[in-house]
N, CA, C and O atoms as a GROMACS GRO file, in nm:
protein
  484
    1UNK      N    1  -2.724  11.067  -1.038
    1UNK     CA    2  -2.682  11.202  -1.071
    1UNK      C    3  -2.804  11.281  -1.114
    1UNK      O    4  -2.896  11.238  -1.185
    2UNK      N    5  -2.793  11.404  -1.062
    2UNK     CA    6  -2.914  11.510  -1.103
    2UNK      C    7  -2.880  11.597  -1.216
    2UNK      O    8  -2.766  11.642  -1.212
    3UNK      N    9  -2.962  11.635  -1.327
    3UNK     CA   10  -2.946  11.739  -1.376
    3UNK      C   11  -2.989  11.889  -1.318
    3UNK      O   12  -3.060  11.930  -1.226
    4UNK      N   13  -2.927  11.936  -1.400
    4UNK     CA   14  -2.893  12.096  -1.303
    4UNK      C   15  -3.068  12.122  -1.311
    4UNK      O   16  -3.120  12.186  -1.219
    5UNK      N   17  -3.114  12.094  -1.372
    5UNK     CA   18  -3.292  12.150  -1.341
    5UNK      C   19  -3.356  12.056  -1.247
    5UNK      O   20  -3.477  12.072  -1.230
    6UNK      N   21  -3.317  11.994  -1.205
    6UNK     CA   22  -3.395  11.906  -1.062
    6UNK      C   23  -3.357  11.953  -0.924
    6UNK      O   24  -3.423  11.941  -0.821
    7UNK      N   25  -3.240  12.008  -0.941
    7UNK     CA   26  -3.108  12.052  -0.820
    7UNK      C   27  -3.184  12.111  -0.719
    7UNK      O   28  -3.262  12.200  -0.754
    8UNK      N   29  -3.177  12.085  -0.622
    8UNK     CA   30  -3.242  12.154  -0.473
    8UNK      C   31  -3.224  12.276  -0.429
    8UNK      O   32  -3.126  12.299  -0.358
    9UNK      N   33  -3.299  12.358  -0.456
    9UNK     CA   34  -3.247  12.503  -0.414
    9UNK      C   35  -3.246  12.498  -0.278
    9UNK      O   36  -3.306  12.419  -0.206
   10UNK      N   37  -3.177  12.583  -0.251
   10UNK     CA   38  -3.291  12.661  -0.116
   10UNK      C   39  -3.347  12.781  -0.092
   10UNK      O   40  -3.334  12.882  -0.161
   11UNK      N   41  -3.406  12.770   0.001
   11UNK     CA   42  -3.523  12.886  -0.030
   11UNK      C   43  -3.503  12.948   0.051
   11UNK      O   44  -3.484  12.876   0.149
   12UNK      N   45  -3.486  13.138   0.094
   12UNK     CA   46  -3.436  13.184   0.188
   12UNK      C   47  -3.602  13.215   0.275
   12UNK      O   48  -3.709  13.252   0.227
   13UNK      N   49  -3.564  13.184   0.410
   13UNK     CA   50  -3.631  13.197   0.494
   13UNK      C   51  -3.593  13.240   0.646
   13UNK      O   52  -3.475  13.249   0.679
   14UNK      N   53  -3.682  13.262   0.722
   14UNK     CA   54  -3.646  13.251   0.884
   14UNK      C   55  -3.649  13.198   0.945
   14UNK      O   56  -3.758  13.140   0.949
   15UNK      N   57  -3.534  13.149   1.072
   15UNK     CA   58  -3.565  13.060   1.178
   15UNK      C   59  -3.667  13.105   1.240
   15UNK      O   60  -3.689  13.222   1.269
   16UNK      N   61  -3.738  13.003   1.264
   16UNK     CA   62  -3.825  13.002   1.336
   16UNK      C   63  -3.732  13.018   1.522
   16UNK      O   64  -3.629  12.958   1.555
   17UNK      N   65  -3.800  13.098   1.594
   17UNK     CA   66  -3.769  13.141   1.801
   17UNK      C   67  -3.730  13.001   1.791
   17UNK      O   68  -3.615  12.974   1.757
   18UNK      N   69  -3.817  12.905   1.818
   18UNK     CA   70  -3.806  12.768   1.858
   18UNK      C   71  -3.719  12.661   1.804
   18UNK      O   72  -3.669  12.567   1.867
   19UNK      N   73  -3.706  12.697   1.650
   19UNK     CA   74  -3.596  12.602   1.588
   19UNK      C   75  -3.419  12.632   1.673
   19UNK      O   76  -3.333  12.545   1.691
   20UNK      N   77  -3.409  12.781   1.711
   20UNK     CA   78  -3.275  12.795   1.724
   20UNK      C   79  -3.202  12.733   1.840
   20UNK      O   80  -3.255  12.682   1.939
   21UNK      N   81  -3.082  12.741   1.817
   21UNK     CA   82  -3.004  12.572   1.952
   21UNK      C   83  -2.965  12.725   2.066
   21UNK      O   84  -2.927  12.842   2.052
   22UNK      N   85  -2.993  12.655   2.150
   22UNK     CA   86  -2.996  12.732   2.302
   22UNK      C   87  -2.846  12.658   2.370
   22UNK      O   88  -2.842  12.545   2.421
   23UNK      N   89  -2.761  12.727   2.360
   23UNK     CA   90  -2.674  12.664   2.410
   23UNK      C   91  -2.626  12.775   2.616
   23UNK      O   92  -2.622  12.894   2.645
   24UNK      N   93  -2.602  12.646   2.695
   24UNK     CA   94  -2.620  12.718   2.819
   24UNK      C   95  -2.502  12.628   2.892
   24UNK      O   96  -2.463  12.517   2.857
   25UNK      N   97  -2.459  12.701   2.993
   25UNK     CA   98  -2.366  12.646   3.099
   25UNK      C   99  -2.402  12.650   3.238
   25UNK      O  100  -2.380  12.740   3.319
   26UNK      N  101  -2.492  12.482   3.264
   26UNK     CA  102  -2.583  12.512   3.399
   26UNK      C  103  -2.454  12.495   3.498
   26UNK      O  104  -2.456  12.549   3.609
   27UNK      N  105  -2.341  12.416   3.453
   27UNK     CA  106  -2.228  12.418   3.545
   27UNK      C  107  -2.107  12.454   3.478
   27UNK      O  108  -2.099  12.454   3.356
   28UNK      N  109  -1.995  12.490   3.566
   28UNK     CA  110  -1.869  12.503   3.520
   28UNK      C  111  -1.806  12.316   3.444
   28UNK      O  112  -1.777  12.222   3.518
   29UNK      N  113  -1.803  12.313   3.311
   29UNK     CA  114  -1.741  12.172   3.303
   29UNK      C  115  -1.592  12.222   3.321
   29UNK      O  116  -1.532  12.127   3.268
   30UNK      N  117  -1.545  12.264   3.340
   30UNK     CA  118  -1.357  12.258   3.398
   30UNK      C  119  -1.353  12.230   3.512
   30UNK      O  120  -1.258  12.157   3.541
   31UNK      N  121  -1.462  12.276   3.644
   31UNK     CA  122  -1.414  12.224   3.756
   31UNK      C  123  -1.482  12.098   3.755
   31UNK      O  124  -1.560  12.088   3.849
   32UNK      N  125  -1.478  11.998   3.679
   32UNK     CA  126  -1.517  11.877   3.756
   32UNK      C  127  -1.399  11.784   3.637
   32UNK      O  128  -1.413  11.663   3.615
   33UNK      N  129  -1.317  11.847   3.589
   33UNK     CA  130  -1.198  11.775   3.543
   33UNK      C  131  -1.107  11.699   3.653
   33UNK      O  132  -1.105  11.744   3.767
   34UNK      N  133  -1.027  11.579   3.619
   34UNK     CA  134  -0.980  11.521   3.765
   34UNK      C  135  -0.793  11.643   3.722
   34UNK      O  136  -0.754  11.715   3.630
   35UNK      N  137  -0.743  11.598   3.846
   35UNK     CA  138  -0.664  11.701   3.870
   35UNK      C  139  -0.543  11.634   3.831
   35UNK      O  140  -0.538  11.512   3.850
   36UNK      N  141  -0.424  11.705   3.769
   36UNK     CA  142  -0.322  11.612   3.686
   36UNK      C  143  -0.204  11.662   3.778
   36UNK      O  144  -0.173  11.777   3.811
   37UNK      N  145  -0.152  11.546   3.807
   37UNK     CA  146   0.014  11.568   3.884
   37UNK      C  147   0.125  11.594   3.792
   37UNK      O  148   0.151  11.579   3.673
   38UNK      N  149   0.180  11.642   3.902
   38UNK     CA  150   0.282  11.714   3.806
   38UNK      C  151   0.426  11.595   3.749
   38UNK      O  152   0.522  11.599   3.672
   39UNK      N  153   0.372  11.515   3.830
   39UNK     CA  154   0.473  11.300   3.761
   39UNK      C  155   0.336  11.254   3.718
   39UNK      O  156   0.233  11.235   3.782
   40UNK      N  157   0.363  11.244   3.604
   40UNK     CA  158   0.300  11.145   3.491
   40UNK      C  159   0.250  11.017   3.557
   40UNK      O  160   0.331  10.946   3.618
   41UNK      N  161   0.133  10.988   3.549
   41UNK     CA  162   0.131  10.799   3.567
   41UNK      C  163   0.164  10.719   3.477
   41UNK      O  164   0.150  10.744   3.357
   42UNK      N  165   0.235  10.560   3.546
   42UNK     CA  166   0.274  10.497   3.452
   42UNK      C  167   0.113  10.412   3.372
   42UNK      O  168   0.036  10.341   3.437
   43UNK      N  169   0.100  10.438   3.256
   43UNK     CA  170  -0.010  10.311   3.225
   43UNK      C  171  -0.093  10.219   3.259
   43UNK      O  172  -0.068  10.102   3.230
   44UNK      N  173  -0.180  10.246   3.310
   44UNK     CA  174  -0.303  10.144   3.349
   44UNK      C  175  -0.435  10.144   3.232
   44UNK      O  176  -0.493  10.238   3.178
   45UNK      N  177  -0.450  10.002   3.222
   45UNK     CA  178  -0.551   9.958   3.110
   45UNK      C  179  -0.657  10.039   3.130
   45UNK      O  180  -0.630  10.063   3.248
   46UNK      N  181  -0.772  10.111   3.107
   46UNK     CA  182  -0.911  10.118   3.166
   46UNK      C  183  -1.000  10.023   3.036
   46UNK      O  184  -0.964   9.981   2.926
   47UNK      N  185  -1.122  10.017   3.108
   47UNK     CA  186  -1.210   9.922   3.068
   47UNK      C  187  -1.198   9.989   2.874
   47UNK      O  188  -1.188   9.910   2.779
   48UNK      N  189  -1.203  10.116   2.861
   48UNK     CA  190  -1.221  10.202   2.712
   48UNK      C  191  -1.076  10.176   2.675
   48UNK      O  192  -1.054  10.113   2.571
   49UNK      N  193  -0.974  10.220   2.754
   49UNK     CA  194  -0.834  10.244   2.685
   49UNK      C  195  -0.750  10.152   2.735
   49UNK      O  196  -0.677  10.156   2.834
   50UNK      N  197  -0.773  10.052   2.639
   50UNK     CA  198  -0.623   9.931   2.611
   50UNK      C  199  -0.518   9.969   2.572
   50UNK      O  200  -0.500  10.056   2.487
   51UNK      N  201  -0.422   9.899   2.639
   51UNK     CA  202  -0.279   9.902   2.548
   51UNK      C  203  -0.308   9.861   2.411
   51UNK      O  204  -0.217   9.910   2.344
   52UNK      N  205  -0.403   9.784   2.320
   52UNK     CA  206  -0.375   9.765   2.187
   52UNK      C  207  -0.486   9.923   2.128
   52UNK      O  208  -0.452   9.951   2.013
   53UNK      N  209  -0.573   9.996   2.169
   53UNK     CA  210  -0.588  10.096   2.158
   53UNK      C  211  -0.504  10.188   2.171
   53UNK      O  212  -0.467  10.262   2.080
   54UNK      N  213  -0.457  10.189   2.309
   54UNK     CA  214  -0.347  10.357   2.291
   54UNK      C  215  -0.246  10.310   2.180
   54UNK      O  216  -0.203  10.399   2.107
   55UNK      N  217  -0.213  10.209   2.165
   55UNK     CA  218  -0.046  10.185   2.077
   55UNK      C  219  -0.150  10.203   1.933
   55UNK      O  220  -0.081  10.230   1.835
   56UNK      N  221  -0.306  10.191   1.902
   56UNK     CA  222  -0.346  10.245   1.793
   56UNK      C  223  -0.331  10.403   1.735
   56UNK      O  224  -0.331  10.445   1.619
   57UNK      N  225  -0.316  10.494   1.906
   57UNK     CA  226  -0.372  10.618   1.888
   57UNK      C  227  -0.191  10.704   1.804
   57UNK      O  228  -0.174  10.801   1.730
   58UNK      N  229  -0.077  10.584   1.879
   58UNK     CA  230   0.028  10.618   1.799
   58UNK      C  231   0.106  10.706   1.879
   58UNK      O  232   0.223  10.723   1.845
   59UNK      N  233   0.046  10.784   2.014
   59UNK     CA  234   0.123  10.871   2.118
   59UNK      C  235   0.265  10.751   2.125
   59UNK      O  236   0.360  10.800   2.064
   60UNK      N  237   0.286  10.662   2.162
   60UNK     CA  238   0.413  10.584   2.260
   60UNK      C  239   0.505  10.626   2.100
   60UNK      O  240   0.613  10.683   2.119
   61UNK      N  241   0.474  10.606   1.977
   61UNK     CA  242   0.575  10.608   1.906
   61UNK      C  243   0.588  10.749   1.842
   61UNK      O  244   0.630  10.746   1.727
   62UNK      N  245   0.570  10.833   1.876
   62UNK     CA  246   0.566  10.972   1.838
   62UNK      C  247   0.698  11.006   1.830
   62UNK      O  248   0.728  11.045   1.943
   63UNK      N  249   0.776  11.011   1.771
   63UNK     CA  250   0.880  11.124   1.816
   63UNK      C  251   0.923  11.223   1.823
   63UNK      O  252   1.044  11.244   1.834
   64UNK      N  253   0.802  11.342   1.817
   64UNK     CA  254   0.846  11.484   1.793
   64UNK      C  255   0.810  11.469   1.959
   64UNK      O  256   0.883  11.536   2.033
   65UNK      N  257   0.728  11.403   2.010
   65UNK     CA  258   0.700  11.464   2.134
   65UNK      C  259   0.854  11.363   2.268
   65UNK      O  260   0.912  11.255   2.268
   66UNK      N  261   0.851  11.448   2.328
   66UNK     CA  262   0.978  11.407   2.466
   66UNK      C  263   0.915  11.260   2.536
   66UNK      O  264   0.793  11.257   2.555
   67UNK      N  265   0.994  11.142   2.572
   67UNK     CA  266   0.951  11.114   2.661
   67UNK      C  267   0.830  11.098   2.805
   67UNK      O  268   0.748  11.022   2.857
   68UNK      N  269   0.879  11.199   2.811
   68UNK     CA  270   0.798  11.259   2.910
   68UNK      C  271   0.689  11.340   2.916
   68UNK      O  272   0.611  11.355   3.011
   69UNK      N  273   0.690  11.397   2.794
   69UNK     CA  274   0.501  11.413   2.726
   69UNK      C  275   0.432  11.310   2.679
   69UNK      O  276   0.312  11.294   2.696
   70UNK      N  277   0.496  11.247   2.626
   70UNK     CA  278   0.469  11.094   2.582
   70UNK      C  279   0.350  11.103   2.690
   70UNK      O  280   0.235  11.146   2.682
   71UNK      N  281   0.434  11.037   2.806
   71UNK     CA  282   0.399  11.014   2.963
   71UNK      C  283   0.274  11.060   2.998
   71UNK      O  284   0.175  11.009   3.050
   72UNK      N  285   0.314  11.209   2.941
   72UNK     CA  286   0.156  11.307   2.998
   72UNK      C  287   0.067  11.294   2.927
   72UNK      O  288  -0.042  11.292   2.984
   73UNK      N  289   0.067  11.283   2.810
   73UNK     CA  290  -0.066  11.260   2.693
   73UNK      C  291  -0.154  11.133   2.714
   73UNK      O  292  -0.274  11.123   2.690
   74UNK      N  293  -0.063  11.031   2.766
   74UNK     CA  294  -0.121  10.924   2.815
   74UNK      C  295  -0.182  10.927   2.951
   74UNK      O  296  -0.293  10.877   2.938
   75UNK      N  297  -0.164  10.959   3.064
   75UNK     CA  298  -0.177  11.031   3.128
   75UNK      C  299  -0.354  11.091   3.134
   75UNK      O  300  -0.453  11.040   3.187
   76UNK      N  301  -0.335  11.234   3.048
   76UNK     CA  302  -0.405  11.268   3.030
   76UNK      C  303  -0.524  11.136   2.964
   76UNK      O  304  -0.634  11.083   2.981
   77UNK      N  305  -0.476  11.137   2.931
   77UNK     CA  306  -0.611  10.983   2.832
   77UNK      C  307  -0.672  10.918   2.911
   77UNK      O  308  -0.795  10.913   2.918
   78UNK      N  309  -0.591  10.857   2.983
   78UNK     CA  310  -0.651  10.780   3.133
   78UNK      C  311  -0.735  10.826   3.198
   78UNK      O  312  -0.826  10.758   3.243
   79UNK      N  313  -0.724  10.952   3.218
   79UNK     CA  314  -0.788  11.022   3.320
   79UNK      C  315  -0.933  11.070   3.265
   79UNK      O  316  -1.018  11.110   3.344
   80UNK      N  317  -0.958  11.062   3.118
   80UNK     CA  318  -1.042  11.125   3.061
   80UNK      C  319  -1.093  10.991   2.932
   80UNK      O  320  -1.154  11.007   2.825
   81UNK      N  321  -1.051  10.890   2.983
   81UNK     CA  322  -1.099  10.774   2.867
   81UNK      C  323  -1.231  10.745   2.875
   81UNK      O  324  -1.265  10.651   2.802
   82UNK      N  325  -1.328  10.802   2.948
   82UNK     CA  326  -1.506  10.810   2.921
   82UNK      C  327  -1.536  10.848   2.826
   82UNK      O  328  -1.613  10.795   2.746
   83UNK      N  329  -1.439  11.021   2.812
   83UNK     CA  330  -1.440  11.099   2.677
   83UNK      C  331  -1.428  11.051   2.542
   83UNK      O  332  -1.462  11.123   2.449
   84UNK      N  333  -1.368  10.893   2.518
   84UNK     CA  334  -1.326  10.855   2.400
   84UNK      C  335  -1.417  10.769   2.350
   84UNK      O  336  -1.506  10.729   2.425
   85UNK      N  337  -1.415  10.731   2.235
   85UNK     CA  338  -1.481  10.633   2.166
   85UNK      C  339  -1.444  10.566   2.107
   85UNK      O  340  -1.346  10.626   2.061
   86UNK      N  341  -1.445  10.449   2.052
   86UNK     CA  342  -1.350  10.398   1.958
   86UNK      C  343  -1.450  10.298   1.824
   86UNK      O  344  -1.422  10.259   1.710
   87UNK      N  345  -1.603  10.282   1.934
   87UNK     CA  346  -1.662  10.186   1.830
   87UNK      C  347  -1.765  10.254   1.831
   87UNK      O  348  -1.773  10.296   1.946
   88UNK      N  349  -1.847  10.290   1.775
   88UNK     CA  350  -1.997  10.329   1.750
   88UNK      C  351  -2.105  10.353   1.885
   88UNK      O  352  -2.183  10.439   1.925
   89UNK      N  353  -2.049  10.203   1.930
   89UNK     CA  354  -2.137  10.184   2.061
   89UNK      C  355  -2.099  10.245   2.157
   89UNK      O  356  -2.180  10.245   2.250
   90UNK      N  357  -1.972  10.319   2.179
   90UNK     CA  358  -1.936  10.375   2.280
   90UNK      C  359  -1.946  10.554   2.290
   90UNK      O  360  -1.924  10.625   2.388
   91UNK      N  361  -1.976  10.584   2.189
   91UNK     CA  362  -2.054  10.702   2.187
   91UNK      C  363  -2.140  10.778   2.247
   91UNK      O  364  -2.232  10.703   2.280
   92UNK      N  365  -2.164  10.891   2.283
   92UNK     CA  366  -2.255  10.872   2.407
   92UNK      C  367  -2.338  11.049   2.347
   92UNK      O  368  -2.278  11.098   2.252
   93UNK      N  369  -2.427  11.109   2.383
   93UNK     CA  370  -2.430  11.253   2.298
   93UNK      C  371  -2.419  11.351   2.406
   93UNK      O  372  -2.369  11.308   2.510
   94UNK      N  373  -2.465  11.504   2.403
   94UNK     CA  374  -2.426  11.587   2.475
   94UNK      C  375  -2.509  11.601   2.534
   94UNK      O  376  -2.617  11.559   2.491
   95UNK      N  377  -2.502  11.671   2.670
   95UNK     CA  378  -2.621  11.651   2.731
   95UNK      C  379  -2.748  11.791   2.704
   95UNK      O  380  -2.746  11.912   2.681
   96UNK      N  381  -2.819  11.716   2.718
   96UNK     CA  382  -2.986  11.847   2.661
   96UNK      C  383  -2.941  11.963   2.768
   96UNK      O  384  -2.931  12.066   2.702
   97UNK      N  385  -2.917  11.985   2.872
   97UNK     CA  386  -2.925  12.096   2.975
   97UNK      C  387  -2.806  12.164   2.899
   97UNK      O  388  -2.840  12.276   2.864
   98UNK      N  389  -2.674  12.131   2.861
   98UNK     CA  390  -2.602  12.226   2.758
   98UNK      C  391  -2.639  12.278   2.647
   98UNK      O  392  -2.670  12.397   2.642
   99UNK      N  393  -2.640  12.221   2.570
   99UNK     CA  394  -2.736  12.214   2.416
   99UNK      C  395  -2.859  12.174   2.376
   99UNK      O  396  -2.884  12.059   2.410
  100UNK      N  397  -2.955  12.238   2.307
  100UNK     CA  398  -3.095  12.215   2.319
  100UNK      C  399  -3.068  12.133   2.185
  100UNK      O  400  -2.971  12.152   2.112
  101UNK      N  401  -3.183  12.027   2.161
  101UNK     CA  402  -3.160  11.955   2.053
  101UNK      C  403  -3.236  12.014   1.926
  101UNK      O  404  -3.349  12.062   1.927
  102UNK      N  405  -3.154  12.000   1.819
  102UNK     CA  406  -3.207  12.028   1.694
  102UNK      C  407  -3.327  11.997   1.582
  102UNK      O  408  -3.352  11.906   1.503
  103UNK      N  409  -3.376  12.099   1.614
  103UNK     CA  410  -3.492  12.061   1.501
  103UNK      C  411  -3.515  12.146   1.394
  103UNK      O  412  -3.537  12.266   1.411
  104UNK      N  413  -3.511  12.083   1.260
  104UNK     CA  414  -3.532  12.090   1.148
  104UNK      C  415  -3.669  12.147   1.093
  104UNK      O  416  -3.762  12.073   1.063
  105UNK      N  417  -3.675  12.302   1.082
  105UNK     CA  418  -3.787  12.323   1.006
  105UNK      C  419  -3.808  12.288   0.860
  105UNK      O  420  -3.716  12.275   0.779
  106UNK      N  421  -3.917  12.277   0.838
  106UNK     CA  422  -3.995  12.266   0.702
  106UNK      C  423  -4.037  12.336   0.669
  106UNK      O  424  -4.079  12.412   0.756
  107UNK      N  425  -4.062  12.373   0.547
  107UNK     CA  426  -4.131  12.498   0.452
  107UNK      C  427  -4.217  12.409   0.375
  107UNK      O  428  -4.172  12.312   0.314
  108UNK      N  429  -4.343  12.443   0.376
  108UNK     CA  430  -4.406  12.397   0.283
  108UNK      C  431  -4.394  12.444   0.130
  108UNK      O  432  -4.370  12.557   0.088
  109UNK      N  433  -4.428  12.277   0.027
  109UNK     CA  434  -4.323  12.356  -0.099
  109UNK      C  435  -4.425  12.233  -0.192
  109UNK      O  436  -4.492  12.149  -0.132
  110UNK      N  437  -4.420  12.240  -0.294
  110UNK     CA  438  -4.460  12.132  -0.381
  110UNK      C  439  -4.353  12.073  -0.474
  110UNK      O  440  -4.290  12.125  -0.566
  111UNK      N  441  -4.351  11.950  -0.421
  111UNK     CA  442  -4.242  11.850  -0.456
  111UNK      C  443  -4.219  11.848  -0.594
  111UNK      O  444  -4.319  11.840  -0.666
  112UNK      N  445  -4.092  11.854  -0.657
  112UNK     CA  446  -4.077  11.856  -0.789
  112UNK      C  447  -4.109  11.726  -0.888
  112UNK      O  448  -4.139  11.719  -1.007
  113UNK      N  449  -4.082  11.610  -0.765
  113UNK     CA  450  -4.151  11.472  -0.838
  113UNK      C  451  -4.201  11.435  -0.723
  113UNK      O  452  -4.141  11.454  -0.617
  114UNK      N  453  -4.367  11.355  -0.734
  114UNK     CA  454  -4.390  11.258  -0.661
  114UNK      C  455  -4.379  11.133  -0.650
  114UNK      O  456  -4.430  11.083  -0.750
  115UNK      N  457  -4.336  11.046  -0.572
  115UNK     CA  458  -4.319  10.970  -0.592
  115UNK      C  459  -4.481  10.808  -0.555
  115UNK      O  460  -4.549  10.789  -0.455
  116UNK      N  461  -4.480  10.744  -0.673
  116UNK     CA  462  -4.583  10.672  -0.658
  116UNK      C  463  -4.559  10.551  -0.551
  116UNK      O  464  -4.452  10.512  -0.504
  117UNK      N  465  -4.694  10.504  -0.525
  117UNK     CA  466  -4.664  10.389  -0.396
  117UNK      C  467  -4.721  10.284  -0.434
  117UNK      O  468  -4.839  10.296  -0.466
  118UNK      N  469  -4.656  10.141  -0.446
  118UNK     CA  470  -4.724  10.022  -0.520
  118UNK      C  471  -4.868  10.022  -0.400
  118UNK      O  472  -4.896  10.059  -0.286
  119UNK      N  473  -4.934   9.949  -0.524
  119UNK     CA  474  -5.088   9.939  -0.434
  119UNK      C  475  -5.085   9.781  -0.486
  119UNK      O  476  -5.073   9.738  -0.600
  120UNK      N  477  -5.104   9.685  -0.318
  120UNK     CA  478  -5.079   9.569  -0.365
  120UNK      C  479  -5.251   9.530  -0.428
  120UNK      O  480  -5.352   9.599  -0.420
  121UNK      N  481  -5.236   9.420  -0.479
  121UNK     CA  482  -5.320   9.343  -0.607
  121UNK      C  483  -5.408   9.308  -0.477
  121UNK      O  484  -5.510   9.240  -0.488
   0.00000   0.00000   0.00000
């Protein structure tokens, strides 16, 4: 815990041209969505979305939703289970040509404590 006189201000400043995120649309992402019928598919495993996953996500026991949205939400999942993640490793990030990646300016400042570095014997 900090006391209120150590507390990190911040310091008002300007982005820097170069720090700011450039966000761009080199393609349409809607047209390369796959195309959904108007009958639901019945359930197929994919390599991401198991039956002991989807019955995690809780859609099959829903009951505000019909049957037959049921159907479609799953459905929909299937068709788009690249999109999901479930463990850390399956994560994947956005791509640089959409979003430019973030960088963190610095202000030069003099540290309120330094911290010392053992110097071995």
């Amino acid at each position: 815990y900090k006391s209120v006189d150590k507390k990190a201000r911040p310091v008002p400043a300007i982005l820097p041209e170069d720090a700011k995120i450039k966000r761009r649309f080199p393609e349409d992402p809607l047209a390369t969505l796959p195309s959904l019928s108007p009958i639901p598919l019945d359930f197929v495993p994919t390599p991401r979305l198991t039956q002991k996953r989807l019955e995690s996500l809780g859609i099959l026991d829903n009951t505000f939703l019909t049957p037959e949205e049921r159907k479609l939400a799953v459905t929909v999942l299937m068709l788009n289970s690249d999109a999901i993640a479930f463990t850390p490793e399956e994560r994947g990030t956005i791509r640089s040509d959409y979003i430019s990646p973030a960088i963190i300016p610095l202000i030069e400042h003099e540290p309120w404590a330094r911290k010392s570095f053992p110097i071995p014997p």
